[in-house]
C-alpha positions in Angstrom: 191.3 -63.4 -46.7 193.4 -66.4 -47.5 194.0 -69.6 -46.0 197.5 -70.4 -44.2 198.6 -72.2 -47.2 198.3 -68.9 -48.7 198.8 -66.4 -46.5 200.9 -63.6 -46.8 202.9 -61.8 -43.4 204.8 -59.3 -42.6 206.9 -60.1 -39.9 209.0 -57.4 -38.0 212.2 -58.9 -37.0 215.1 -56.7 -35.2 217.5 -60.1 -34.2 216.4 -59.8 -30.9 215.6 -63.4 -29.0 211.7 -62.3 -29.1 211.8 -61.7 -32.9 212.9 -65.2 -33.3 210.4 -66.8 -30.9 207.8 -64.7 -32.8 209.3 -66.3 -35.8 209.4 -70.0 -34.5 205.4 -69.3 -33.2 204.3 -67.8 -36.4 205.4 -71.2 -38.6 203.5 -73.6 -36.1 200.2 -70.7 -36.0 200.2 -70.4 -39.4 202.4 -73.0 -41.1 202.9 -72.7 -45.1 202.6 -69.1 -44.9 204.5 -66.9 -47.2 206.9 -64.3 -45.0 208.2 -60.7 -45.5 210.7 -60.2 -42.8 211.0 -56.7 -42.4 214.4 -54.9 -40.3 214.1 -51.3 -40.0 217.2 -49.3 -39.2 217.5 -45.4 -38.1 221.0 -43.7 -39.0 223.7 -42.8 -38.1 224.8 -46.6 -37.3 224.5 -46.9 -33.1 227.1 -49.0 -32.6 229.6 -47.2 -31.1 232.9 -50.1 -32.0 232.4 -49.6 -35.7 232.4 -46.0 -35.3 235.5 -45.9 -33.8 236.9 -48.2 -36.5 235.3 -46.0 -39.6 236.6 -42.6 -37.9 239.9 -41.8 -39.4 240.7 -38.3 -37.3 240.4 -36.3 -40.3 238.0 -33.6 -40.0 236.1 -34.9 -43.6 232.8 -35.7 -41.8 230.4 -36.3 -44.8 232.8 -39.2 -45.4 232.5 -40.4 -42.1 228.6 -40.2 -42.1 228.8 -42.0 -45.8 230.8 -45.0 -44.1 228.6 -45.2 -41.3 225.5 -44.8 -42.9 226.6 -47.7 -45.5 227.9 -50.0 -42.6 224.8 -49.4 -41.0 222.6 -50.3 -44.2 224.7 -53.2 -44.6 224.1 -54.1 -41.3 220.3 -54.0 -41.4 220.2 -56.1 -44.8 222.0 -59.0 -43.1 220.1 -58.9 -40.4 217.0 -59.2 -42.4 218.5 -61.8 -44.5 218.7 -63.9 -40.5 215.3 -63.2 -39.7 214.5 -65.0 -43.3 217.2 -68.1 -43.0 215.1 -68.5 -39.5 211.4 -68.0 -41.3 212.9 -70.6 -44.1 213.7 -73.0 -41.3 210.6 -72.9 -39.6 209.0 -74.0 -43.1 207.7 -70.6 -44.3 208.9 -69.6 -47.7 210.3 -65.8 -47.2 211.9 -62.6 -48.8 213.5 -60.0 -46.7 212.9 -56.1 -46.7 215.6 -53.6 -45.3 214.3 -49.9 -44.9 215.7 -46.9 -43.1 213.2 -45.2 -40.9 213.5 -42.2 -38.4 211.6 -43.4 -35.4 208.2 -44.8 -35.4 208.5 -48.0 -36.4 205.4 -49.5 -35.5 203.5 -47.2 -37.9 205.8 -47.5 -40.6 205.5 -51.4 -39.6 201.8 -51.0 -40.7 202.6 -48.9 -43.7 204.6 -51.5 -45.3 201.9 -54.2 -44.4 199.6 -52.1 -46.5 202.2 -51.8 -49.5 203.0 -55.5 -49.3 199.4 -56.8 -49.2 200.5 -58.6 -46.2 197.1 -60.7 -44.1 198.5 -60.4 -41.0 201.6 -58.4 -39.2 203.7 -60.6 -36.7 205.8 -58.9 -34.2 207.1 -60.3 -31.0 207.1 -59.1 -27.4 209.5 -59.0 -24.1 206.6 -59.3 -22.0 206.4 -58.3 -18.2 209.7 -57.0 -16.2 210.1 -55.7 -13.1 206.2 -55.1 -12.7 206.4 -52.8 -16.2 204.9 -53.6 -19.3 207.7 -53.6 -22.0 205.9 -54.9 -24.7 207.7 -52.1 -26.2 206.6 -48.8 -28.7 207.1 -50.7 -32.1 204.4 -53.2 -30.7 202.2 -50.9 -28.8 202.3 -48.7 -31.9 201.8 -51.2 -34.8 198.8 -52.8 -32.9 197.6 -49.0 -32.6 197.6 -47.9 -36.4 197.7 -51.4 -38.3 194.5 -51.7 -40.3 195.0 -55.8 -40.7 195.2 -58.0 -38.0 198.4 -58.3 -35.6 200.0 -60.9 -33.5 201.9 -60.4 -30.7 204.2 -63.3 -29.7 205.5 -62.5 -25.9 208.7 -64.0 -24.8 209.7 -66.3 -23.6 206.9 -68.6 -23.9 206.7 -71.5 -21.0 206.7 -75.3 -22.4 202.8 -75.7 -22.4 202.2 -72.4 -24.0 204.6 -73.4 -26.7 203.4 -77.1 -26.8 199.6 -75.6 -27.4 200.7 -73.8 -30.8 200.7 -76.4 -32.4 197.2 -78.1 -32.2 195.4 -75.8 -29.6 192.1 -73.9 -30.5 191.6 -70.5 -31.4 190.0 -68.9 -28.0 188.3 -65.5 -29.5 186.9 -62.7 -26.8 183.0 -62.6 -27.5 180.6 -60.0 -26.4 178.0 -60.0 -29.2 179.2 -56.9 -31.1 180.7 -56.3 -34.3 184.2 -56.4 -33.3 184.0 -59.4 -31.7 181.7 -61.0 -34.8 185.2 -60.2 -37.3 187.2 -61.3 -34.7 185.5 -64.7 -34.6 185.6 -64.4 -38.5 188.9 -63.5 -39.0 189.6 -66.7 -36.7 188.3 -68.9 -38.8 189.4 -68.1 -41.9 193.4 -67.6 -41.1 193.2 -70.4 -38.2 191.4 -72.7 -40.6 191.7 -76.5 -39.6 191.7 -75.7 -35.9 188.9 -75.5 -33.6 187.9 -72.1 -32.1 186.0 -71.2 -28.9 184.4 -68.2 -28.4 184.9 -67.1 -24.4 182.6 -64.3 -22.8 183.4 -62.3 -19.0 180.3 -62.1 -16.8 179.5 -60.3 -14.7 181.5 -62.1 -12.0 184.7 -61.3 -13.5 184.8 -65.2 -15.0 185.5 -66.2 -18.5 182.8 -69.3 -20.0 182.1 -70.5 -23.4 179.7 -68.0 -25.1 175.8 -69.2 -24.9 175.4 -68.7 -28.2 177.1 -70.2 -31.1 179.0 -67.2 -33.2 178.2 -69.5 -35.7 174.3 -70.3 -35.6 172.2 -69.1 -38.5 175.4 -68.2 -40.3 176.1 -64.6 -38.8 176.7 -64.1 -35.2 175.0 -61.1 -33.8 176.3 -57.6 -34.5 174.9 -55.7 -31.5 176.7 -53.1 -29.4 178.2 -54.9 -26.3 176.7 -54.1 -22.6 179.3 -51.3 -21.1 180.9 -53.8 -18.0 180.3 -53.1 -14.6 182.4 -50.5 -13.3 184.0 -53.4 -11.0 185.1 -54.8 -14.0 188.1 -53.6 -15.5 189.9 -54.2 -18.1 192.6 -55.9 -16.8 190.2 -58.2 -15.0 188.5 -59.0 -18.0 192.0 -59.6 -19.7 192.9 -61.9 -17.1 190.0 -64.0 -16.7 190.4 -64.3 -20.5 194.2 -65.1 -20.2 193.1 -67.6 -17.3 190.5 -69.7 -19.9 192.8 -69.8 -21.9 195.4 -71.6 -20.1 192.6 -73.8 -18.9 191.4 -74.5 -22.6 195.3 -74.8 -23.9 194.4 -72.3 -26.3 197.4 -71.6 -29.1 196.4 -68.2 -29.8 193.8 -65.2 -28.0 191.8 -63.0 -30.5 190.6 -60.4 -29.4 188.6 -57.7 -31.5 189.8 -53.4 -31.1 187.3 -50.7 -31.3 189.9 -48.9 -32.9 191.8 -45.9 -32.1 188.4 -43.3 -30.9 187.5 -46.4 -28.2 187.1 -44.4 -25.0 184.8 -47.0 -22.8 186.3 -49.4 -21.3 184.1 -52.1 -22.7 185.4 -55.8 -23.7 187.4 -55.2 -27.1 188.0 -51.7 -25.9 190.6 -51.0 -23.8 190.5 -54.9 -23.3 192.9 -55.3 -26.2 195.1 -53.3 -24.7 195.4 -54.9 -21.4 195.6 -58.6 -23.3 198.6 -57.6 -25.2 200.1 -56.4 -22.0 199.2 -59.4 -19.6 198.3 -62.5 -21.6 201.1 -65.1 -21.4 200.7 -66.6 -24.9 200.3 -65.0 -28.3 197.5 -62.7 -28.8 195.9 -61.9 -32.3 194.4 -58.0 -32.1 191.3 -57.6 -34.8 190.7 -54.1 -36.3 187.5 -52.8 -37.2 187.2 -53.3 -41.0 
């Protein structure tokens, strides 16, 4: 893994207002990075105005589904060429990648991470509506099946949540095991230069600074976690770890995934999960190597 100054991403980008807050979060997380902004479009063309203007009447539709499937790819390329005027901007250097795709983007999200050697995938969020999670499929799903790590930039992002990514530690979820041991790792080396705590949920439901130093002896401890008291969910745990890190100013919350087989709702299990969906800042999710 490389340092920020050499750090490759892949960001997904869709011109939306979150894709560009992901964007402006990303630079100050990981300034001097090296961006792939990626736009992926599914045919035929959806918007219905330029339809109406490519349909002629005549009944030649393979030449109407030419025009709209070249408008459409048109479309998508300037698009991506945005997202990397706006990555450029923010003081990344950046290329832009246009590619059709049928539905699932969030795996073929990760797919093109893989072909691109990309460090980390960036993708942003529209956070909480209406008492509904709509951190959306493309997220939900790249998080899912991406085998590097992923940040997840909600949106919007309140003044002291974007004044923290700047300077603001690295808060990583601890619980002793394995996951959480890369996670800590994986903090360090593509947060270099900023501090990192590592925060552990008791049994009381509260978040504290880990006892022991991930650090200490030069290998944190790579036991199985303790399966949490039933009372403790993962949404509690989620949001006692959302809480310390608002209390810490953390810029960014790392948490570490069992992967897609997790079934216990243990911290780093299904804890992920609930981070990406109620954490109010971004949240960096860890797969197992």
């Amino acid at each position: 893994m490389r340092t920020s100054n050499g750090l490759r991403l892949l960001v997904g980008y869709d011109g939306s207002p979150a894709a560009s807050t992901a964007i402006d979060a990303g630079s100050l997380l990981l300034p001097g990075a090296h961006a792939v902004v990626a736009h992926l479009w599914s045919p035929p063309y959806a918007d219905a105005g330029l339809r109406r203007r490519l349909w002629t009447g005549s009944r030649d539709i393979e030449t109407f589904v030419d025009a709209v499937e070249r408008e459409g790819g048109r479309e998508a390329e300037r698009l991506a060429e945005v997202g990397v005027k706006l990555a450029v901007a923010a003081g990344w250097s950046a290329e832009h990648l246009a590619r059709r795709t049928y539905g699932g983007e969030g795996v073929q999200l990760a797919q093109i991470a893989d072909e691109t050697r990309a460090d980390v995938i960036l993708v942003g969020s529209r956070g909480l509506r209406a008492g509904r999670a709509l951190l959306g499929s493309v997220s939900d799903m790249v998080v899912h099946y991406s085998s590097r790590p992923v940040i997840v930039v909600p949106h919007p992002l309140l003044l002291e949540e974007y004044t923290a990514l700047a300077q603001g530690p690295a808060l990583v979820g601890w619980d002793g095991s394995k996951h959480s041991a890369l996670a800590w790792r994986r903090a360090r080396e593509l947060f270099a230069g900023r501090p990192a705590i590592a925060a552990t949920v008791g049994p009381d439901g509260v978040a504290t600074v880990a006892p022991a130093d991930p650090d200490a002896a030069g290998a944190p401890p790579a036991t199985e976690p303790q399966e949490q008291p039933r009372h403790l969910r993962a949404r509690t745990v989620a949001e006692s770890l959302g809480a310390f890190a608002r209390t810490n100013a953390a810029a960014v919350l790392v948490i570490g995934s069992r992967g897609r087989s997790a079934t216990r709702e243990i911290l780093l299990g299904s804890v992920a999960k609930a981070t990406l969906h109620h954490a109010h800042r971004p949240v960096m999710v860890v797969p197992p190597s």
